[in-house]
C-alpha positions in Angstrom: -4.9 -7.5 -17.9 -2.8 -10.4 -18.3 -4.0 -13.9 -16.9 -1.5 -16.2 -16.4 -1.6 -19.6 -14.6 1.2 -20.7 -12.4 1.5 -23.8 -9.8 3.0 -24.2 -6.6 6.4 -23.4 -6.4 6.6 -21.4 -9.7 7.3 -17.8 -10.2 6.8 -14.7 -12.9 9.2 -11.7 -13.3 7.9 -8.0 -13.5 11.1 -6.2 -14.9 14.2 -7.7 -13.8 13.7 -7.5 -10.0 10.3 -8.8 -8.7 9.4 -11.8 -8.2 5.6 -13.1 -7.5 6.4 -16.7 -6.7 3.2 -19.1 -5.9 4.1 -20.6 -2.3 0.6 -22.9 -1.5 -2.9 -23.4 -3.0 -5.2 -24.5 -0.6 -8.7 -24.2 -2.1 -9.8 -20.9 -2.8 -6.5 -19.1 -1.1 -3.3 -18.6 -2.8 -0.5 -17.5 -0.5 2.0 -15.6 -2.7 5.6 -14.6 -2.1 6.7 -11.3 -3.3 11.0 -10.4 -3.9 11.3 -6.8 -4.2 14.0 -3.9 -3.9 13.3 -2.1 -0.7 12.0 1.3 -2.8 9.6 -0.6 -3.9 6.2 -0.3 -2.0 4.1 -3.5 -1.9 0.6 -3.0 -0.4 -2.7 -4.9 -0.5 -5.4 -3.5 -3.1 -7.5 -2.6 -0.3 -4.9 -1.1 2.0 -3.8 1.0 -1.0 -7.5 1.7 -1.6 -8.1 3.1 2.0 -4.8 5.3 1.9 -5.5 6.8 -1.1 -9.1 7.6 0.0 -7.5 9.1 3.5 -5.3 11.0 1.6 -8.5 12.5 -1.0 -10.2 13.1 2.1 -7.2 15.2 3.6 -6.8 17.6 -0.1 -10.6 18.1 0.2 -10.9 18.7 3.7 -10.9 22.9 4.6 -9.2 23.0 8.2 -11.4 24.9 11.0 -9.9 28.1 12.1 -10.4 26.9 15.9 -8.1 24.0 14.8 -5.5 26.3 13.2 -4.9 28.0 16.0 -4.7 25.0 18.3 -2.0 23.5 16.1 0.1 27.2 16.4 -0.4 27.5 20.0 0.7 24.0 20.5 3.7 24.4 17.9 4.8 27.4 20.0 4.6 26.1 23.1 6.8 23.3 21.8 9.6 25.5 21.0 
C-alpha cells in the first residue's frame, strides 16, 4: 500500500486521468474529490463489498423449479 500525506486543496494522479484531490479535513473526516473518465466506475469499499457479495450469492444460488416456471409463464405472457 502506499501512504501518502496530502493537505487541503492538494491532489495525486493515478495514471494520467484521475484525480483524488483533498477538498476539507475536519477532524476525523476527509471529504475527497474524485476526476474520472465516465468508464471508470468509482464506488465506496463497502458498496463495492455488498455488490460483490450479491453477486457470489447469485452464482451460488440453484433456482427453484417453481420459480423457473413462474419466470416462463410470465415471459410468455409478456409476448
Amino acid at each position: 500500500m502506499l501512504v501518502l500525506s496530502r493537505k487541503k486543496g492538494e491532489s495525486l494522479m493515478i495514471g494520467g486521468d484521475i484525480e483524488i484531490k483533498v477538498l476539507a479535513v475536519d477532524a476525523d473526516i476527509v471529504k475527497i474529490g474524485i476526476t474520472a473518465p465516465r468508464h471508470v466506475e468509482v464506488l465506496r469499499k463497502e458498496l463495492f463489498e455488498s455488490i460483490r457479495e450479491e453477486n457470489l450469492h447469485s452464482m451460488n444460488r440453484q433456482p427453484i423449479p417453481e420459480e423457473l416456471s413462474d419466470l416462463l409463464k410470465r415471459n410468455i405472457q409478456k409476448k
